[in-house]
N, CA and C atoms of all chains as a GROMACS GRO file, in nm:
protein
  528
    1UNK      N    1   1.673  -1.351  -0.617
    1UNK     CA    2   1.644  -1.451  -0.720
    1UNK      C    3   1.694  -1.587  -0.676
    2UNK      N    4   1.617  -1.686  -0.694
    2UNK     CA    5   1.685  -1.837  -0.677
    2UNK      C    6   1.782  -1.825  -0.750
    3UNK      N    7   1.910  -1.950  -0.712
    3UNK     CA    8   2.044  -1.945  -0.764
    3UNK      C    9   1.977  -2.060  -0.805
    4UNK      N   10   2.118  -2.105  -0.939
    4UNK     CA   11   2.120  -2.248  -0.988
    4UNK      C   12   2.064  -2.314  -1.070
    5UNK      N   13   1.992  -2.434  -1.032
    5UNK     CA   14   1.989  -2.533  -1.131
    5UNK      C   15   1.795  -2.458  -1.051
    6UNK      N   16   1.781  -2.423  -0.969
    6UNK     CA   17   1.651  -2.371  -1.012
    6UNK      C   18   1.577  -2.262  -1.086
    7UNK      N   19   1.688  -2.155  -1.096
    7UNK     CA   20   1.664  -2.119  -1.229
    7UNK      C   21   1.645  -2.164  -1.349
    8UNK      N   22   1.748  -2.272  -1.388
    8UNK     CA   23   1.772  -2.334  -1.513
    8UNK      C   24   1.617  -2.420  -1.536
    9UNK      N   25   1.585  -2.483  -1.413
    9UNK     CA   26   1.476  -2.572  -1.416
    9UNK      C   27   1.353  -2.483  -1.432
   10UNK      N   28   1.340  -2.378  -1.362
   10UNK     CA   29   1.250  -2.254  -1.392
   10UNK      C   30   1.272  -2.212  -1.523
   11UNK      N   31   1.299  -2.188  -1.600
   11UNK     CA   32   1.320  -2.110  -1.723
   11UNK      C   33   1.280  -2.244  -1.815
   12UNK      N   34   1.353  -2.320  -1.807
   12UNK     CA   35   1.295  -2.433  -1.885
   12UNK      C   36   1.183  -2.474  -1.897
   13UNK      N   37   1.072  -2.490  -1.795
   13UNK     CA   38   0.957  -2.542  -1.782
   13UNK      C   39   0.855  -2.391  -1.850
   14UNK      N   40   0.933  -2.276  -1.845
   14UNK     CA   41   0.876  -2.198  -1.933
   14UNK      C   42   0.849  -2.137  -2.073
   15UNK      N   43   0.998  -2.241  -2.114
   15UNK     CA   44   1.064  -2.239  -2.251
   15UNK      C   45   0.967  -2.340  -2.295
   16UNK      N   46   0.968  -2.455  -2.227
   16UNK     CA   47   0.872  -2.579  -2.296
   16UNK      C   48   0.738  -2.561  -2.261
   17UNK      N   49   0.671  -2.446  -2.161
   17UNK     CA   50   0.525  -2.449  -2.216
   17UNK      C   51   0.514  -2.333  -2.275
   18UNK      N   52   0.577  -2.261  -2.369
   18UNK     CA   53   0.579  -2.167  -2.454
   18UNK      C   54   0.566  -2.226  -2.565
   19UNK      N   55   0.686  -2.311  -2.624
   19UNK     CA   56   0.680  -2.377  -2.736
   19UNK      C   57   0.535  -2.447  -2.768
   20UNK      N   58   0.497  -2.554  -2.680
   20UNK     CA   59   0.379  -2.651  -2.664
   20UNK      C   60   0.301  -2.517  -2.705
   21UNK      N   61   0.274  -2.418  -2.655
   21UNK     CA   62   0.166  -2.363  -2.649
   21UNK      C   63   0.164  -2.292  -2.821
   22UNK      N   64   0.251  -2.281  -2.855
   22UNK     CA   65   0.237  -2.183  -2.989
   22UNK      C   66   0.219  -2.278  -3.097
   23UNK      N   67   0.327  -2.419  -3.093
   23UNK     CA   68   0.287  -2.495  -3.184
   23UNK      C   69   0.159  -2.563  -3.213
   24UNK      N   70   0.088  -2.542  -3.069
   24UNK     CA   71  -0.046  -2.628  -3.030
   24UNK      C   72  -0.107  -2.498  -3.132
   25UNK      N   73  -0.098  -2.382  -3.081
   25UNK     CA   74  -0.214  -2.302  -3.141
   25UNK      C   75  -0.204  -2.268  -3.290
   26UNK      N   76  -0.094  -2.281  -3.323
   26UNK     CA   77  -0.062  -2.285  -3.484
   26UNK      C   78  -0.123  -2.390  -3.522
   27UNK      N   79  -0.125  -2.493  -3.488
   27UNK     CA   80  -0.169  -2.640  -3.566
   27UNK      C   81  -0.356  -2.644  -3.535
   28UNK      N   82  -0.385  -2.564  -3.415
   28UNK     CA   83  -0.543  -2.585  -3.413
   28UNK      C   84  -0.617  -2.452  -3.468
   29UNK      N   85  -0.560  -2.310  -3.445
   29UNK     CA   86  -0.641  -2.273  -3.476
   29UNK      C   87  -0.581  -2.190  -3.651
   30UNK      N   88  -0.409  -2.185  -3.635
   30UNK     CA   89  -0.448  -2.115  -3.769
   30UNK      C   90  -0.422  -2.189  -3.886
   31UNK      N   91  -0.410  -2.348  -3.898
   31UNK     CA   92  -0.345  -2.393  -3.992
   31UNK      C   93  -0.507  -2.437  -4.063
   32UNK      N   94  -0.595  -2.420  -3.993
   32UNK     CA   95  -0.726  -2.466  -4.084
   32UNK      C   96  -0.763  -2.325  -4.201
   33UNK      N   97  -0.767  -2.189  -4.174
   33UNK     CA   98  -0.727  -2.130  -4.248
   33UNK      C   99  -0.635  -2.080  -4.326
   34UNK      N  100  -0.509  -2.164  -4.359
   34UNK     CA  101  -0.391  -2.168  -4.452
   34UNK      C  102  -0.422  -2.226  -4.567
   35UNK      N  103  -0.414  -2.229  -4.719
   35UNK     CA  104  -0.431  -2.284  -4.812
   35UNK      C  105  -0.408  -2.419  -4.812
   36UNK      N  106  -0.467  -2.524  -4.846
   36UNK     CA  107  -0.405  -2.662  -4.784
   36UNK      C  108  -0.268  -2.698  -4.931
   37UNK      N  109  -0.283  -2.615  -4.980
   37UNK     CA  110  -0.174  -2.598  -5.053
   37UNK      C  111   0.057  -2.549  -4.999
   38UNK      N  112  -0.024  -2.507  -4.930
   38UNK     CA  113   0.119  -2.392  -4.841
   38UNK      C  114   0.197  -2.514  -4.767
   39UNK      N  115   0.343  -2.473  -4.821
   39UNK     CA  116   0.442  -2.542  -4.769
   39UNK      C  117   0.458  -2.574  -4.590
   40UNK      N  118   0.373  -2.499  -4.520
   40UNK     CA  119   0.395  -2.493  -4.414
   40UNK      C  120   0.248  -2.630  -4.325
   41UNK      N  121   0.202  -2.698  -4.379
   41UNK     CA  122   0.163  -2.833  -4.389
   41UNK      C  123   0.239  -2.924  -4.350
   42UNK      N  124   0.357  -2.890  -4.419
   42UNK     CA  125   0.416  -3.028  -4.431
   42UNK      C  126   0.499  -3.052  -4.277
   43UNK      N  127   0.503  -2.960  -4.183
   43UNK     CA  128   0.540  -2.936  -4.043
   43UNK      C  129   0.464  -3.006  -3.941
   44UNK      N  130   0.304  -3.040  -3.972
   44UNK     CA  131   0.234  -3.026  -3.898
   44UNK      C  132   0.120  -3.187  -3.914
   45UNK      N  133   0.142  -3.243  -3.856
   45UNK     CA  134   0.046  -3.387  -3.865
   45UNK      C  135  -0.121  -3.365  -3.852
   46UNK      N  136  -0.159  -3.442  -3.964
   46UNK     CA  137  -0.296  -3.429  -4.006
   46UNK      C  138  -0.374  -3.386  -3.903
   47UNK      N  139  -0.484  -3.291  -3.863
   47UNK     CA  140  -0.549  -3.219  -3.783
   47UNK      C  141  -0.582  -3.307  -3.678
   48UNK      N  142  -0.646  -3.466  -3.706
   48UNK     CA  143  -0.755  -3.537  -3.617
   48UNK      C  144  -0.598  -3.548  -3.500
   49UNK      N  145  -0.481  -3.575  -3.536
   49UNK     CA  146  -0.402  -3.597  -3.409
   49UNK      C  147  -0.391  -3.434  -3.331
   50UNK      N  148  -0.444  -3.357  -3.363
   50UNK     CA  149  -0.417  -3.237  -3.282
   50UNK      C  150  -0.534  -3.278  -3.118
   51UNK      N  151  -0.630  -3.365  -3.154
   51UNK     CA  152  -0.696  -3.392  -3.054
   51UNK      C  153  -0.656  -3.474  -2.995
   52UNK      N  154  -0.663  -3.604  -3.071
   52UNK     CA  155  -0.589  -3.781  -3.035
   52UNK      C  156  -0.498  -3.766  -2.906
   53UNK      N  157  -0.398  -3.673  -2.987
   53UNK     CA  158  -0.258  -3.687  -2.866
   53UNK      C  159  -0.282  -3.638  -2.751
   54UNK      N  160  -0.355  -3.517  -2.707
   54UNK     CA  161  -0.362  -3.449  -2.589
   54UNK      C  162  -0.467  -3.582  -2.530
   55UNK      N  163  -0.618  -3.627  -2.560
   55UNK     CA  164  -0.646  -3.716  -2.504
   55UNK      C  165  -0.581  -3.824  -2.438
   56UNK      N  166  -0.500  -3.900  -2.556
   56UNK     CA  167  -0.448  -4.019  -2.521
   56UNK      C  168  -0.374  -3.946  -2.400
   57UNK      N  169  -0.295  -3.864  -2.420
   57UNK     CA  170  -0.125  -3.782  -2.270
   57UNK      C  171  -0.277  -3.786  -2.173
   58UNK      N  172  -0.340  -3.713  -2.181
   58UNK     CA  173  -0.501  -3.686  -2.060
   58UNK      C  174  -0.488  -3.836  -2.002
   59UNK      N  175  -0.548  -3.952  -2.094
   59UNK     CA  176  -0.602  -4.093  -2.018
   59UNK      C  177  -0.466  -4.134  -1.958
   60UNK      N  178  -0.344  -4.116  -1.976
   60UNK     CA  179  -0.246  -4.185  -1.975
   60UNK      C  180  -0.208  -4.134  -1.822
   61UNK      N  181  -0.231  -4.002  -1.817
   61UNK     CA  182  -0.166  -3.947  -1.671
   61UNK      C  183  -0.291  -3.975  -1.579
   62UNK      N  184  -0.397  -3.970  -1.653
   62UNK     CA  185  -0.499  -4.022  -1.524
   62UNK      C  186  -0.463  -4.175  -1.481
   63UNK      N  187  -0.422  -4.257  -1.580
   63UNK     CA  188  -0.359  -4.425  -1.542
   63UNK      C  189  -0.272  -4.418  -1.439
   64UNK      N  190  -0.162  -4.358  -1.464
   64UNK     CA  191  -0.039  -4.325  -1.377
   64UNK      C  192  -0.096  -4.258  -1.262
   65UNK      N  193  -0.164  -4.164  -1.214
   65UNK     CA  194  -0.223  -4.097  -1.100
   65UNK      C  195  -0.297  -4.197  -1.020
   66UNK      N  196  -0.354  -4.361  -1.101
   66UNK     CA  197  -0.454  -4.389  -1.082
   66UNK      C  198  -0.367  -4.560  -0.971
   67UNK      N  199  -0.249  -4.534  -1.058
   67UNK     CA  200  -0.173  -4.652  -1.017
   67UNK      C  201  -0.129  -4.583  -0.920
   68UNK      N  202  -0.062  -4.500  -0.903
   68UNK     CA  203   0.029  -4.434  -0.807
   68UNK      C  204  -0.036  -4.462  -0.689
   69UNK      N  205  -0.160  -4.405  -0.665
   69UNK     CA  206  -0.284  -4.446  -0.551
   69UNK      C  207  -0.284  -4.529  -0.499
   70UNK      N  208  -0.283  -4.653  -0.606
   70UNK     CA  209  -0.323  -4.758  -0.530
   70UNK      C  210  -0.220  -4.801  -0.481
   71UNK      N  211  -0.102  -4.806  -0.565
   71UNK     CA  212   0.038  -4.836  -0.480
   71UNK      C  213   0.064  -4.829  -0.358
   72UNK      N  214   0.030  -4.683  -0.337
   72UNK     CA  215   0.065  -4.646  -0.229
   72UNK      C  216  -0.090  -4.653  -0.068
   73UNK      N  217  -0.149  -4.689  -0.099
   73UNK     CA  218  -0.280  -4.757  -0.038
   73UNK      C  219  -0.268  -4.878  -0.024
   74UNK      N  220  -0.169  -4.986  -0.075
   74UNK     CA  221  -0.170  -5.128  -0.109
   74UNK      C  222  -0.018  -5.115   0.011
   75UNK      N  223   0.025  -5.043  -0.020
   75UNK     CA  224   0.157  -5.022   0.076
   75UNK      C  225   0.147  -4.967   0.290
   76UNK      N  226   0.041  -4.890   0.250
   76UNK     CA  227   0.004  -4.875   0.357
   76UNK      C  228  -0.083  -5.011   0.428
   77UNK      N  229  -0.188  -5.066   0.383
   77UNK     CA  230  -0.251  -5.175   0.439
   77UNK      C  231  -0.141  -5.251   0.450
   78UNK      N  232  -0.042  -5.278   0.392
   78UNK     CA  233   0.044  -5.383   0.476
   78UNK      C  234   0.119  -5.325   0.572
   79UNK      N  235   0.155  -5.189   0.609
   79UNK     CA  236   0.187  -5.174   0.712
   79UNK      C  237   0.147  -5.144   0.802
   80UNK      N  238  -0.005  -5.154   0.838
   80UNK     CA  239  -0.092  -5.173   0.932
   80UNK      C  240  -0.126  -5.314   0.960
   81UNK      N  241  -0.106  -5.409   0.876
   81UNK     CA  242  -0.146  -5.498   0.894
   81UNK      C  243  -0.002  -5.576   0.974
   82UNK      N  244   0.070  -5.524   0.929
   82UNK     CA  245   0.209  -5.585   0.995
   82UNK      C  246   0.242  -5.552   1.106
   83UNK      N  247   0.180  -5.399   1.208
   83UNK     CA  248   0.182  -5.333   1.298
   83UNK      C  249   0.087  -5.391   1.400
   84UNK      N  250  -0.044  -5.480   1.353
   84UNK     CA  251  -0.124  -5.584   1.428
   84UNK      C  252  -0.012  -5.705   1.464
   85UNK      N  253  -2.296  -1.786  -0.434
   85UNK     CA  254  -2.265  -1.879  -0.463
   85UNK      C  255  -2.108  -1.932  -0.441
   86UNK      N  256  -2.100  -2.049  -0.394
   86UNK     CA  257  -1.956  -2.086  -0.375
   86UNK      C  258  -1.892  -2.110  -0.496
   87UNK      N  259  -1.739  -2.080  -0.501
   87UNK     CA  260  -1.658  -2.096  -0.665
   87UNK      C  261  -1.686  -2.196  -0.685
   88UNK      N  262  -1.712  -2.319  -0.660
   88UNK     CA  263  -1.709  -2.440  -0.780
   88UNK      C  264  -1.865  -2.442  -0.821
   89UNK      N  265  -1.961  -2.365  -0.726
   89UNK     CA  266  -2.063  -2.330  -0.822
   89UNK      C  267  -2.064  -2.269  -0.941
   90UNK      N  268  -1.994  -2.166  -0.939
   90UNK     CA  269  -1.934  -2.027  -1.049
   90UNK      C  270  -1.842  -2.124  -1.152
   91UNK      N  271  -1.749  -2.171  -1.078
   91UNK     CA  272  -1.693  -2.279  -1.219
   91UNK      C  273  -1.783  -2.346  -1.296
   92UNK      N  274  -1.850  -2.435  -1.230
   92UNK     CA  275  -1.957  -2.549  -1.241
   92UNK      C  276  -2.063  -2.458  -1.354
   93UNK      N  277  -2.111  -2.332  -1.329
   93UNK     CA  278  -2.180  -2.273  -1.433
   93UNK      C  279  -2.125  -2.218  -1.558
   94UNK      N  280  -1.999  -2.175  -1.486
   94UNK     CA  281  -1.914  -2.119  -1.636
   94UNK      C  282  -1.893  -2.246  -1.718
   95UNK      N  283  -1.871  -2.355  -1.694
   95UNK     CA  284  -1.826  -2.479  -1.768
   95UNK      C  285  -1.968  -2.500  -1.839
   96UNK      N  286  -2.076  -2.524  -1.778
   96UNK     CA  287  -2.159  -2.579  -1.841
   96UNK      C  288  -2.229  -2.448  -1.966
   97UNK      N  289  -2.227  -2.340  -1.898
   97UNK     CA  290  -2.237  -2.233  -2.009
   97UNK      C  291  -2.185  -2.258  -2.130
   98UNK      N  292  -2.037  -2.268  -2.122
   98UNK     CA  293  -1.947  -2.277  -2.192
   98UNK      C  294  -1.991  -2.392  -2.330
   99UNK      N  295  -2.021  -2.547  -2.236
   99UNK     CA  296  -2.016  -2.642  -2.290
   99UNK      C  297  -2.167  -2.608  -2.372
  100UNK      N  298  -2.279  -2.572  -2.355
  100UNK     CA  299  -2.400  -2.574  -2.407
  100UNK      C  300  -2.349  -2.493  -2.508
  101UNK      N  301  -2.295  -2.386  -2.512
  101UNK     CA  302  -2.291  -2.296  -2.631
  101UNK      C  303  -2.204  -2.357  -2.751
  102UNK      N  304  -2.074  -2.416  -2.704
  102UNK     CA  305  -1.989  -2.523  -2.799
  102UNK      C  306  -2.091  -2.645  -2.842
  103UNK      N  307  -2.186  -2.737  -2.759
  103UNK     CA  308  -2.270  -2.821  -2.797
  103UNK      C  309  -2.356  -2.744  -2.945
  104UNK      N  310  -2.473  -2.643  -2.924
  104UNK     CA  311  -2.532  -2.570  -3.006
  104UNK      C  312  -2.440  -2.525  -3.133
  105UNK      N  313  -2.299  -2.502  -3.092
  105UNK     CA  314  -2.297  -2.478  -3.249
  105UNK      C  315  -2.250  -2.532  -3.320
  106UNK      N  316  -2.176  -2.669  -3.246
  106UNK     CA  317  -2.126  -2.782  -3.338
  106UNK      C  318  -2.240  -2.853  -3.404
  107UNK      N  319  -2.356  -2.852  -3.335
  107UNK     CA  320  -2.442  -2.920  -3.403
  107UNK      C  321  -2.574  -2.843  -3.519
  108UNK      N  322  -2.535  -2.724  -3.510
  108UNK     CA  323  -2.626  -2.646  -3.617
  108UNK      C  324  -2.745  -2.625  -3.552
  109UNK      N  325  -2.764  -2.668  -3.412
  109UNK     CA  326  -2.899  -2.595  -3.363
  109UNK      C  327  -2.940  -2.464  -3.399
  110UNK      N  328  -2.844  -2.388  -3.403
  110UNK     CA  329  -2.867  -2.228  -3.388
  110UNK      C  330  -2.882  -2.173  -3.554
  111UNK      N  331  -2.872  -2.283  -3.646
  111UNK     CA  332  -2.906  -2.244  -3.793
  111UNK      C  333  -2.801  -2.180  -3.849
  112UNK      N  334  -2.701  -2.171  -3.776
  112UNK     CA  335  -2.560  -2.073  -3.825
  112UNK      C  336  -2.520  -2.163  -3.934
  113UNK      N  337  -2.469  -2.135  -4.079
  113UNK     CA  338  -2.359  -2.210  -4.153
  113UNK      C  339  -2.228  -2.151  -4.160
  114UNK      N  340  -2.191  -2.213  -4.081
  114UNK     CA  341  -2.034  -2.180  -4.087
  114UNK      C  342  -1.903  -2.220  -4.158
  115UNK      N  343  -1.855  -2.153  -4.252
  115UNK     CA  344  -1.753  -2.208  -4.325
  115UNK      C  345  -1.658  -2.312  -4.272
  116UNK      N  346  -1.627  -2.408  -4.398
  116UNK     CA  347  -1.598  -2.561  -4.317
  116UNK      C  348  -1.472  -2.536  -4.175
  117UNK      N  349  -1.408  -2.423  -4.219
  117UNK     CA  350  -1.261  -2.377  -4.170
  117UNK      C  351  -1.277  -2.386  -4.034
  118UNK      N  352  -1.406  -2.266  -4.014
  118UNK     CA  353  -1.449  -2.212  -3.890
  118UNK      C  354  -1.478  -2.346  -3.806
  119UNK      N  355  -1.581  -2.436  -3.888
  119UNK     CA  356  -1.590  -2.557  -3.762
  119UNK      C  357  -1.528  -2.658  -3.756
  120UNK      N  358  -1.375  -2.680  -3.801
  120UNK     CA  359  -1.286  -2.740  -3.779
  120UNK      C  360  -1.220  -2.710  -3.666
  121UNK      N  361  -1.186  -2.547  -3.635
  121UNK     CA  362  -1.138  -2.493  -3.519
  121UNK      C  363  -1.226  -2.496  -3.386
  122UNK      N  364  -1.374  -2.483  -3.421
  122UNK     CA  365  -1.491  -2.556  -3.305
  122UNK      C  366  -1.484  -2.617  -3.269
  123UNK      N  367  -1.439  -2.781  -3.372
  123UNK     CA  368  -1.431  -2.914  -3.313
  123UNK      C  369  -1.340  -2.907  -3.268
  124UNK      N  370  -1.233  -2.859  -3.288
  124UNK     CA  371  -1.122  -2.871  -3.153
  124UNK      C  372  -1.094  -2.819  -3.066
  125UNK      N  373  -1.193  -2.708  -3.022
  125UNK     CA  374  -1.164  -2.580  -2.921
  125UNK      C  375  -1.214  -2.645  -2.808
  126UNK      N  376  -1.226  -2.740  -2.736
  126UNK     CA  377  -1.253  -2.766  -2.626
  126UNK      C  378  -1.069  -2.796  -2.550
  127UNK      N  379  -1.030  -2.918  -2.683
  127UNK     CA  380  -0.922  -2.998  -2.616
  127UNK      C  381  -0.816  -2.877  -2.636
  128UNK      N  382  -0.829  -2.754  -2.732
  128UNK     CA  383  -0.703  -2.672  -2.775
  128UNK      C  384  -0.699  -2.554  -2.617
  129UNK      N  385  -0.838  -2.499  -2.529
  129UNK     CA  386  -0.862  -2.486  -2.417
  129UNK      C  387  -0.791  -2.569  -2.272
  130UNK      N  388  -0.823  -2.668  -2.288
  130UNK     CA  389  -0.763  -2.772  -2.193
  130UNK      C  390  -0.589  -2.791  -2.190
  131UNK      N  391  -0.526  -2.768  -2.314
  131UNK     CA  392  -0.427  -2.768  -2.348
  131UNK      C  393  -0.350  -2.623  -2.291
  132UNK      N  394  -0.395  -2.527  -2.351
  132UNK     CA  395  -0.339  -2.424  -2.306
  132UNK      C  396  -0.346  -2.363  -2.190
  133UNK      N  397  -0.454  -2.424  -2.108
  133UNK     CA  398  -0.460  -2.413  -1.959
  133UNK      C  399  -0.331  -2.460  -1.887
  134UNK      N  400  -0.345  -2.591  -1.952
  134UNK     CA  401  -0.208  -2.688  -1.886
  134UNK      C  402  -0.121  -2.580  -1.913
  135UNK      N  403  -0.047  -2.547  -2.003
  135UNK     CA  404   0.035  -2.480  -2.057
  135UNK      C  405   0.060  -2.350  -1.987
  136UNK      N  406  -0.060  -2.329  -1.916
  136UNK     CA  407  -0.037  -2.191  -1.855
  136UNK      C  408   0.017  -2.218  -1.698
  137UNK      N  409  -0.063  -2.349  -1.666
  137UNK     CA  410  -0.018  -2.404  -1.499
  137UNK      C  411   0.162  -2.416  -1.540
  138UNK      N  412   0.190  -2.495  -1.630
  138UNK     CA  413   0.316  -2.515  -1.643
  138UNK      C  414   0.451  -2.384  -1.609
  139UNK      N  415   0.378  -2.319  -1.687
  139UNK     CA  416   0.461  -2.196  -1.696
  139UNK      C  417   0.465  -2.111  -1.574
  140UNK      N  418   0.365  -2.090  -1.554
  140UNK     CA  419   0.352  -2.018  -1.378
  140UNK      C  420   0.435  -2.120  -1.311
  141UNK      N  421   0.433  -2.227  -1.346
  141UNK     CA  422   0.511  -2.300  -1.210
  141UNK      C  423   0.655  -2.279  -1.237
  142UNK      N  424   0.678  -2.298  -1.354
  142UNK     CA  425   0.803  -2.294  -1.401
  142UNK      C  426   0.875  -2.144  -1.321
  143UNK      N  427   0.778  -2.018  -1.373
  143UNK     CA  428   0.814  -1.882  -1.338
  143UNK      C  429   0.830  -1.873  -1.185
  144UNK      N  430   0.772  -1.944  -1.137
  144UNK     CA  431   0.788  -1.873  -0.976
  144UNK      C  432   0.857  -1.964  -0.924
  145UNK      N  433   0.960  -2.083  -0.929
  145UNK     CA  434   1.031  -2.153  -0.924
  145UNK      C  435   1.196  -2.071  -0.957
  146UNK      N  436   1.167  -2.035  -1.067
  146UNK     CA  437   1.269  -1.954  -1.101
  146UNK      C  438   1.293  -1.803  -1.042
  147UNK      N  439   1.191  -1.745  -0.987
  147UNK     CA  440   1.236  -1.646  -0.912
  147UNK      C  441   1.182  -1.614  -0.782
  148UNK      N  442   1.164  -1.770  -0.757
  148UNK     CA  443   1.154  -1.782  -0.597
  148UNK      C  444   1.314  -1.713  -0.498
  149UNK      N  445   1.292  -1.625  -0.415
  149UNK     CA  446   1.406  -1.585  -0.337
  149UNK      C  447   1.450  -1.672  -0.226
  150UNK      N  448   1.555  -1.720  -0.231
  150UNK     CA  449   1.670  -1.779  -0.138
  150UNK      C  450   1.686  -1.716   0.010
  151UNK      N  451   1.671  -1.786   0.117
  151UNK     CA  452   1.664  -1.661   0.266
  151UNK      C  453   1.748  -1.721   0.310
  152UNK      N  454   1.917  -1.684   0.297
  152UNK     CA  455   2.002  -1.776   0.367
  152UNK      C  456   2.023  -1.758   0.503
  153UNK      N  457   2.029  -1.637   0.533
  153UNK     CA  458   1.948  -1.623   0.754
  153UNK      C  459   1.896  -1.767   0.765
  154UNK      N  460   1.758  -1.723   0.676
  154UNK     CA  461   1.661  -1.798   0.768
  154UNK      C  462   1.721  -1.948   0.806
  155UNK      N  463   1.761  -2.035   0.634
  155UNK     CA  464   1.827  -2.161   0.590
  155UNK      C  465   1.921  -2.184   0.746
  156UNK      N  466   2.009  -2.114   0.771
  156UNK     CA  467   2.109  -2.102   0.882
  156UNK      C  468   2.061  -2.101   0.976
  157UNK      N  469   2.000  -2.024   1.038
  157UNK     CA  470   1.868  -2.026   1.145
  157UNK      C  471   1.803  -2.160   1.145
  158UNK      N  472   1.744  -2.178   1.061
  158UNK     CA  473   1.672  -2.342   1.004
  158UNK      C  474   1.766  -2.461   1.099
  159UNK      N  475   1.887  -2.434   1.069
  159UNK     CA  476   1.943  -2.579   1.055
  159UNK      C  477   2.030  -2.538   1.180
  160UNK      N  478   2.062  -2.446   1.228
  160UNK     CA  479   2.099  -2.433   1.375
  160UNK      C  480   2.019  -2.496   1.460
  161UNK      N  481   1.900  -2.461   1.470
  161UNK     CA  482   1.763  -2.508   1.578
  161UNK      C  483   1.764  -2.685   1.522
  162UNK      N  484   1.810  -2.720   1.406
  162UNK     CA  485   1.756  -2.895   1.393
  162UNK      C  486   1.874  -2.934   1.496
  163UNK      N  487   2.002  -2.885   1.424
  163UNK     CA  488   2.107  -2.959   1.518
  163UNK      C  489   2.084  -2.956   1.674
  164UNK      N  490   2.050  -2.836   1.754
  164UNK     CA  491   1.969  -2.811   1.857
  164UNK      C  492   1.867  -2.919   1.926
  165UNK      N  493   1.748  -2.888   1.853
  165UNK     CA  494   1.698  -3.005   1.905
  165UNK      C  495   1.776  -3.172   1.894
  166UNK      N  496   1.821  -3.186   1.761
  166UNK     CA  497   1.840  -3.345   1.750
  166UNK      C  498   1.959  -3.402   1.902
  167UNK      N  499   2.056  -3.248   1.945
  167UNK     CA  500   2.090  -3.281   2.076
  167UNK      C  501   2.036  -3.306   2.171
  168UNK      N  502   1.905  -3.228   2.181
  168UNK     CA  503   1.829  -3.210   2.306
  168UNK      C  504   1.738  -3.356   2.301
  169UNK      N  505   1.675  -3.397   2.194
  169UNK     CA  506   1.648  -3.523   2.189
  169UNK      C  507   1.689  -3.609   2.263
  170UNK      N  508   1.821  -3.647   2.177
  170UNK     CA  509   1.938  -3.759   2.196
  170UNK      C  510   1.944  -3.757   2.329
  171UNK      N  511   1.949  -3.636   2.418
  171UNK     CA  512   1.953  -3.678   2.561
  171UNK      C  513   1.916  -3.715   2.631
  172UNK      N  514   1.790  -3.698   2.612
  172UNK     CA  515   1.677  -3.741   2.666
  172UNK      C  516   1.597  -3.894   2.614
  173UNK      N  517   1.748  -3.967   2.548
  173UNK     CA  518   1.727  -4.053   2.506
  173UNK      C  519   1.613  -4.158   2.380
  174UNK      N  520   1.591  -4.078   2.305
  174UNK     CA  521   1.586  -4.097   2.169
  174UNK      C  522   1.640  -4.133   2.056
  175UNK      N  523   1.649  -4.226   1.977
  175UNK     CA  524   1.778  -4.317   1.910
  175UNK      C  525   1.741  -4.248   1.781
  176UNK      N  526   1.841  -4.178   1.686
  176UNK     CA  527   1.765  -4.169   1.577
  176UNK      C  528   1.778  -4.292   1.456
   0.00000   0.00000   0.00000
């Protein structure tokens, strides 16, 4: 077994896509059949952000993936150009 | 057929059949409940995919095995060469 803090880091990244995953599926698929009456509403932000948020996190990491690129493409041409 | 053909068809399968019944082509009436969970079953898919990459990564991270031979072995041969280098005059 890995020792350490990669366990800890392993277990964690499985703890947090466990959670994500159950609260995600509670809020999309079974809270539309719950009485819109039931105390258990009040946990859970109005349906249209069950989409909103994952989009917006989607466009946001494609930005960051998108910068990262060029950074590092903008970094390289100058050190070719500095190597002339 | 090559896999991203097989993907490429499963997706679009996928997507025509979610298209058809969000839009009532197929004459189905479906209780409002049911196509609330339609309209979101694409992004609630995409989500739990992530969710699944996450976790596999997480899992085999965590019980990835340690080869301390090898590690030792590893770093015997760097010190090794970085001598054999150096002699032969290489600056690091």
């Amino acid at each position: 077994m890995a020792t350490g803090t990669d366990q800890v880091v392993g277990l964690g990244l499985v703890a947090v896509s466990l959670i994500i995953f159950t609260y995600y599926t509670v809020w999309v698929i079974l809270l539309p059949f719950i009485d819109s009456q039931h105390v258990i509403h009040k946990y859970f932000l109005p349906q249209a952000y069950a989409v909103a948020i994952p989009l917006a996190a989607g466009l946001l990491l494609l930005l960051f993936v998108g910068v990262f690129i060029t950074y590092v493409m903008l970094k390289n041409q100058k050190v070719t150009k500095k190597a002339q | 057929m090559t896999k991203l053909a097989q993907w490429l068809w499963g997706l679009a399968l996928l997507g025509s059949t979610w298209a058809a019944l969000t839009m009532g082509a197929l004459g189905l009436e479906l209780p409002s409940s049911c196509r609330e969970v339609l309209w979101s079953l694409p992004a609630y898919l995409l989500v739990s995919a992530g969710c699944y990459a996450l976790g596999t990564v997480g899992y085999r991270v965590a019980t990835f095995h340690d080869c301390e031979d090898a590690a030792r072995e590893l770093q015997g041969q760097i010190q090794e060469a970085r001598a054999d280098l150096a002699r032969r005059g290489m600056r690091f």
